[in-house]
N, C-alpha and C positions, 0 to 999 in steps of 0.2 A: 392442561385444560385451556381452550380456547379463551380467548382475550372476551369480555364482558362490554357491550356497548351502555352508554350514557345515555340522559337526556338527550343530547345535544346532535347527538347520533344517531337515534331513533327520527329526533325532527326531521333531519337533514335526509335521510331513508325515506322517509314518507313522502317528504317534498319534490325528489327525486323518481320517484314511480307516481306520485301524480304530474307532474312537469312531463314525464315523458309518457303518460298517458293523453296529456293533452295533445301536447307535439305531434302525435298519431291520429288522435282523432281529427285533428283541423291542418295536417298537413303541414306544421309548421317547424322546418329546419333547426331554428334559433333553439324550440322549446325542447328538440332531442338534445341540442348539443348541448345546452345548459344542466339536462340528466346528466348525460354521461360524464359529465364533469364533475358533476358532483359526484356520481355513485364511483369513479375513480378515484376522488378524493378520499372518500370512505376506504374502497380499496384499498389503499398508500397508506392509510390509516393504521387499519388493520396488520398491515404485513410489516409495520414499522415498530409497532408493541407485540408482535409473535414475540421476538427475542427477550422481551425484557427480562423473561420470567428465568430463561437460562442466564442472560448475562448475571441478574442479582447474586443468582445459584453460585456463577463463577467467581463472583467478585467477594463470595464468602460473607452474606448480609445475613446475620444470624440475633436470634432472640439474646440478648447475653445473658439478660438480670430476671427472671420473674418471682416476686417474693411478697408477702405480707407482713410490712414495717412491725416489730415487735414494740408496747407501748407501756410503760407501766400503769400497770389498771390491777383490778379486781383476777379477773380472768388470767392475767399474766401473758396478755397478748394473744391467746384464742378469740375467737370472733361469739357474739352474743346473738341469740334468733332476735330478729329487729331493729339492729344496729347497723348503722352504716358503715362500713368498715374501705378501706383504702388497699387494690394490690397496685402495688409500682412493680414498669417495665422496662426494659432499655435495649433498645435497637443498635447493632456497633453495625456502620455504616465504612467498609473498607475502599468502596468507589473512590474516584477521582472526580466524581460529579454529583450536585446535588439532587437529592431524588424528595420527589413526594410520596407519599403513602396515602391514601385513602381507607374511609370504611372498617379504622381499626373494631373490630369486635374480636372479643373473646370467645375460646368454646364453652359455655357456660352448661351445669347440670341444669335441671327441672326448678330446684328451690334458688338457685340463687338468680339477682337479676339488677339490672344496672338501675342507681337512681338518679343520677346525673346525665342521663343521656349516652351515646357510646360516641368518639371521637370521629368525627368528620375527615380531617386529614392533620398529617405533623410532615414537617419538613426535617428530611437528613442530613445535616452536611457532612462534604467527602471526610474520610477519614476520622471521624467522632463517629462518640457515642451519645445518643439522645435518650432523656428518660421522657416518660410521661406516665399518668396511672389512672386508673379506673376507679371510679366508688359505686360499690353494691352494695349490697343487703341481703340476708338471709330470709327465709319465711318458714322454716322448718329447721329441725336440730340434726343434725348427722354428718359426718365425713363427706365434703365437698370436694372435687375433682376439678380443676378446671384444667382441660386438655391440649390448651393452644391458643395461639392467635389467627385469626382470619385479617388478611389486609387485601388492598388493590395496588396497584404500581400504575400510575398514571401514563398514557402513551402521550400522542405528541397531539396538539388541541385538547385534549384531554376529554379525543371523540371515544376511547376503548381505552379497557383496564386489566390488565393480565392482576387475575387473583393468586396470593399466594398462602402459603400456610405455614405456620412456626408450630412443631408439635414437639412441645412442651410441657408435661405436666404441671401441676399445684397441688398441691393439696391443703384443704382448708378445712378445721375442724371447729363445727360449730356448736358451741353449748346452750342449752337450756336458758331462759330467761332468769331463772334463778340465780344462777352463776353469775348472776351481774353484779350481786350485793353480797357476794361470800367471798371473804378473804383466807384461804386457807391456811394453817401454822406452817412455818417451812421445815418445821421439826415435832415429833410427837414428845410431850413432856414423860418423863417414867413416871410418875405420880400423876397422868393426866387420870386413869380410873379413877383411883380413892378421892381429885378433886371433884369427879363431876356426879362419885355414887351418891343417888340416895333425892338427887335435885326434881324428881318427877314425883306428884302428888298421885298416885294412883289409887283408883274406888273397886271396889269388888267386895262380891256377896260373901258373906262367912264370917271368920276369923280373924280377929288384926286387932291394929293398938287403937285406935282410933276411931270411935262410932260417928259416923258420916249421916247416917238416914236407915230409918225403918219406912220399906214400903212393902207392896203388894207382890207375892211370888206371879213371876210370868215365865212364859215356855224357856225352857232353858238352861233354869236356877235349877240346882243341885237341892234335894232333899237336906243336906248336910248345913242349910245355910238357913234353915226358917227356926226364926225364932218362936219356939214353941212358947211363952208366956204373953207375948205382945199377941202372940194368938190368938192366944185364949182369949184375953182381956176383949181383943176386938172381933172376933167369931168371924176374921178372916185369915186365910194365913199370910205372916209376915216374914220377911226377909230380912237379913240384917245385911247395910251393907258398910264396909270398912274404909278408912283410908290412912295410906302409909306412905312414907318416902321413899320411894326403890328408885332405883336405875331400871326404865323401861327399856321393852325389846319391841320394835316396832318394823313387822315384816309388810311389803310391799308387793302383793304379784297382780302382776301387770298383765292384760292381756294382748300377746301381738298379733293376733290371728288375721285373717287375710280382709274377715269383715271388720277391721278394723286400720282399715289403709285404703278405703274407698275415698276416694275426691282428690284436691289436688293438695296439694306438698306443701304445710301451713293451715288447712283447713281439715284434714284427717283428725279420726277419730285417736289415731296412736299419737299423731301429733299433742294432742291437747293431753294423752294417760302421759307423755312423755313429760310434758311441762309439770301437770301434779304430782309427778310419781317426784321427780325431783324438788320440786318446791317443800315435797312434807318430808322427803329426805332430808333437805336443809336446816328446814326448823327442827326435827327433833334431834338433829345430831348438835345442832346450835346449845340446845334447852341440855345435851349429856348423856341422852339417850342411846341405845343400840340401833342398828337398822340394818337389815338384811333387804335384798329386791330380788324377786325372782318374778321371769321374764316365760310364758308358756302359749306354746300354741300345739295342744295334742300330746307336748313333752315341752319339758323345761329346757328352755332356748341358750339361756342367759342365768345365771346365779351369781350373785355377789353376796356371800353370806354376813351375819350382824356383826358389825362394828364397830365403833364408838372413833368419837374426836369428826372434825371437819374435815381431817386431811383424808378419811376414808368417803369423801362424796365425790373426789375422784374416780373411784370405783365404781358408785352407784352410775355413774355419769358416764363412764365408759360403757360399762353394760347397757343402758338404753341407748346408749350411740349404735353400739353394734344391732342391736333390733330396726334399725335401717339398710343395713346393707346385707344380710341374711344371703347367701347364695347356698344352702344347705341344698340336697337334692330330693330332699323327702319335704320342703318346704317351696321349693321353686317349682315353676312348670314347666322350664328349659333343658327337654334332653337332652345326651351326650351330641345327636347329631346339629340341635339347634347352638349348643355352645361349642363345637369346633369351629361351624360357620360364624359366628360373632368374636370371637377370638381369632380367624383368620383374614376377617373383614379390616378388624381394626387392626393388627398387626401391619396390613396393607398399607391403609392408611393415616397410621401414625409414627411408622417405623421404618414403613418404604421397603416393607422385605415381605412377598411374599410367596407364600407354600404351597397354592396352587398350580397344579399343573395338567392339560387335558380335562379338568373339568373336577379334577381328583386333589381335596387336600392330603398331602402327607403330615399326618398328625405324631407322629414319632417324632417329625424334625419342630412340629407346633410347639411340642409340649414340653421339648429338649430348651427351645426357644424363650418358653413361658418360664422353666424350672430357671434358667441363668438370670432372666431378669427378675425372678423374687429372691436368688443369691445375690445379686449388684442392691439392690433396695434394703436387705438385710428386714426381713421381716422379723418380728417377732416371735422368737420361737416357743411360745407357751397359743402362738394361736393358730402352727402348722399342723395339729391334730384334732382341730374343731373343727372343720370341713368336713360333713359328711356324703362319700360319692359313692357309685358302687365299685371305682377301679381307684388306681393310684394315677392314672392319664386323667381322669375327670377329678377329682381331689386338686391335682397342681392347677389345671384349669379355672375350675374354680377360685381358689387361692387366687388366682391370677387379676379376674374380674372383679373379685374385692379390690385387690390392692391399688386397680386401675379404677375403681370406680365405674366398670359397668355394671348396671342396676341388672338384675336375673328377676325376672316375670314373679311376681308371689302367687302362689296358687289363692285362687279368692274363697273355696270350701274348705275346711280340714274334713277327710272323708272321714261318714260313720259319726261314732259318738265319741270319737279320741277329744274334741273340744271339751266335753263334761267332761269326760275322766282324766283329760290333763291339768285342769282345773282342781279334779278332786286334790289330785296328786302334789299337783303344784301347794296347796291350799295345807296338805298334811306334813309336807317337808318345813312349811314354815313354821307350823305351831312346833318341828321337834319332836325331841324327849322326855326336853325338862317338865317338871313339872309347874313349873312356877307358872303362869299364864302371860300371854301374851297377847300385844296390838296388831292385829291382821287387816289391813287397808287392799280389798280386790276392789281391781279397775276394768271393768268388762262392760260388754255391752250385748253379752247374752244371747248372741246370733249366731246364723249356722245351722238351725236346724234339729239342735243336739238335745239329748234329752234331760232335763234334769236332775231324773232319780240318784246318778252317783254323788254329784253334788250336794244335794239335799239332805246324802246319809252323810256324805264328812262335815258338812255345816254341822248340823246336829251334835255330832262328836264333838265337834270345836266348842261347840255350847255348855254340853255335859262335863267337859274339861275346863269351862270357865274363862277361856279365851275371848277378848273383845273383837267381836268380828264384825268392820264395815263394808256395806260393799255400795261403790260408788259407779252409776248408770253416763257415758257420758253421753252429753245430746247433743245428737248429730241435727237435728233441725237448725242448729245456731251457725252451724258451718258450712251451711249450703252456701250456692253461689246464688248471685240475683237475680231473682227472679221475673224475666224481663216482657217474657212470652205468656201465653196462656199456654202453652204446653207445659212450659217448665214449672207454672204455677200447678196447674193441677200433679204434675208428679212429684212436689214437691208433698202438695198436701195427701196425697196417696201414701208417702212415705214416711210422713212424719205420722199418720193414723196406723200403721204398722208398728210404728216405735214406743206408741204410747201402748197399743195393744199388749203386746211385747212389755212393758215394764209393770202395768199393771200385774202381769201373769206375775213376774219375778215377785214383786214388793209382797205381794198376796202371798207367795211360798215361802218367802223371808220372814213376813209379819208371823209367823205361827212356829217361827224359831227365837223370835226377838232380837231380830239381824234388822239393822234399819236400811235402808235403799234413797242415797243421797243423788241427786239428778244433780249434773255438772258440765258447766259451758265454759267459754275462753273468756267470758263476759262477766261471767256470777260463779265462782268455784265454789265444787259443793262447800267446804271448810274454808270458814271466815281465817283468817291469820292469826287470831290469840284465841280463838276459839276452837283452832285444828289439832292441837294437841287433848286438849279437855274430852273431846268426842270420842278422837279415835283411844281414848284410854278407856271411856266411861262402860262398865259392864251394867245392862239392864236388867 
């Protein structure tokens, strides 16, 4: 790559094509020779930093160290969404001469981003090693990549800057906000069940030890549960409803679908299901409770089935981390020919080896390429068979751009009505077999296009089974960006009259199953914090 001119060099360029613009028009000797003097100086300039960029190469000037200081906290040294956090670097300078660096930037993804500024320049000395470090910040939760460093090598005036490039990964895993105040056990106790059964106060119609309230039967309520003499007495029908201490089972399905990944990274609507879906994970595994999360968009994405103790919010935490980096191919919109070309682009340039040739990748030798480096990384092998491709060349592919963190296109429709009925589906694995009933928290935001009907028969079901079913709306009006224009005001307010249209519809086909429809922002969460247990248990 060609050397980079300056301030100082652009001046000096300009001064010199006006200087020898003028010298021409007025005849005047002095004013040519003073150009070319200059714009030979420039010249000399130039052809004196061509070299730098191979000399550094040969003198072996390599990234050593790039790492994220581990601290004792909460988290155990993972980074928190909103938290400044520190990576340190270190440059080993093998030269016999001091060298500057300019313009350190890092390759940063989409969500993270520097809040200290990015360094201007550090000095090398010969033969040391130099550290320095960066402070960033996160704005969204998921597995962060950061790819390299971009620096300059200063020439001589410091008129041109040969750019260079350290391609290095990181990898930076960022958790949930919640994760900031949970300390998890470093061991499960064997008697952790029998201490924690029994710590949830739960309410439901019928039967039980403990009479809570006689009210009014509403859509829902099981025939089995009205108290026929309170009936009588009051010539309406009455319900009884009970409370007892059980160990709750409190299922989580989330929706990641593609209309719910609109905006930018921090301000999305998954963003915000991600922070509540863990937040009420937290509490109720805190309070002893069970908790399963399932993750759907058409099909169930993600499952982390129920249960118990802090040390399983690991789990729930890894399942919605992976609902960010999804490279599925029935989920992405990156065919096999768009992810050769991006897989071979980067390989290019970040690996310095590439498999094109005459205008033709060889993808035999891509994929050969891709398979050894997710053998040298040792991936995990319980998540070698979740990829789903239509070959075994597109499966390691994939695999590959997860593990490197490049992001795969999410499709923005789920076609047809697979959104309702992966929802249903999703919706019926939670409630199970058991019969005992359970706490179902969906986080949707009911877009897409899709029709209700399958949904509205397993709600039903889940009612007629006595299941406490909430479903929580989140609002996207709160996440818009600012509105600065009058365009972007009117479409904001276009789209926010959609959204209300749209929940009105839901609330309206929920109220006539006695499913409540809580509206939820990053600002006012639908469930207060000692009041988000109480709801999502309470059966109407």
């Amino acid at each position: 790559m060609l050397p980079l001119p300056t301030k100082p060099a652009l001046t000096m360029l300009a001064s010199a094509l006006l200087m020898l613009a003028l010298g021409i028009v007025t005849s005047s000797p002095l004013a040519v020779v003073l150009a070319n003097t200059l714009l030979w100086g420039l010249g000399s300039a130039l052809a004196l930093t061509l070299p730098i960029g191979a000399r550094l190469r040969a003198e072996r000037l390599e990234l050593a160290l790039w790492h994220v200081p581990s601290e004792p906290s909460a988290t155990r040294g993972a980074v928190v969404v909103g938290a400044t956090f520190e990576v340190h670097a270190s440059l080993r300078h093998r030269g016999t001469s001091t060298l500057q660096l300019c313009d350190l930037t890092p390759a940063l993804p989409a969500h993270l981003r520097c809040t200290r500024g990015l360094l201007a320049s550090v000095m090398l000395r010969a033969r040391a090693r130099t550290d320095f470090r960066f402070a960033l910040v996160a704005d969204a939760a998921g597995r962060a990549v950061i790819h390299g460093l971009s620096v300059t090598a200063s020439g001589p005036l410091d008129l041109f800057r040969a750019p260079l490039y350290f391609p290095i990964s990181l990898s930076v895993q960022v958790l949930p906000r919640a994760s900031a105040q949970t300390v998890p056990p470093a061991h499960a106790s064997a008697n952790l069940a029998a201490q924690q059964a029994g710590q949830t106060l739960r309410r439901r119609a019928g039967t039980g030890t403990d009479l809570r309230e006689l009210r009014e039967l509403q859509p829902g309520d099981a025939w089995k549960t009205i108290a026929w003499k309170a009936s009588a007495k009051s010539g309406r029908l009455m319900v009884r409803v009970v409370e007892s201490e059980v160990q709750e089972t409190l299922y989580i399905v989330l929706d990641v679908s593609g209309t719910m990944r609109g905006g930018e990274p921090g301000a999305r609507k998954l963003d915000h299901g991600i922070e509540l879906a863990a937040l009420l994970a937290r509490d109720a595994l805190a309070r002893g409770d069970r908790v399963g999360l399932l993750c759907v968009d058409g099909r169930i994405v993600r499952h982390a089935r129920a249960r118990e103790g802090l040390i399983h919010l690991s789990a729930i935490q890894q399942a919605l981390l992976a609902t960010t980096e999804v490279v599925d191919q029935d989920l992405t919109e990156c065919d096999d020919e768009e992810l050769v070309a991006m897989v071979a682009r980067y390989l290019r340039q970040q690996d310095g080896v590439d498999y094109a040739c005459d205008g033709t990748i060889d993808v035999d030798a891509l994929v050969q390429h891709a398979e050894t480096a997710l053998l040298a990384e040792r991936e995990p092998s319980d998540r070698t068979s979740e990829v789903k491709a239509s070959d075994r060349r597109g499966q390691i592919l994939r695999r590959f751009c997860r593990g490197r963190g490049l992001a795969l296109r999410y499709r923005a429709q789920t076609p047809g009505a697979a959104k309702g009925a992966g929802l249903a589906n999703a919706l019926q694995e939670a409630a199970g077999t058991s019969r005992v009933p359970r706490s179902i928290l969906l986080i949707s935001d009911f877009d897409g296009g899709f029709s209700l009907d399958a949904l509205h028969k397993t709600l039903r079901m889940l009612r007629v089974q006595q299941h406490a079913v909430t479903c929580i709306f989140p609002d996207a009006r709160s996440t818009l960006a600012h509105r600065d224009t009058a365009l972007t005001t009117d479409l904001a307010r276009v789209y926010g009259l959609g959204e209300e249209r749209r929940m009105r519809e839901v609330r309206s086909l929920l109220a006539k199953l006695g499913i409540p429809l809580l509206l939820s922002s990053p600002n006012r969460p639908a469930l207060g914090t000692r009041q988000r247990g109480a709801r999502a248990r309470h059966f109407a």
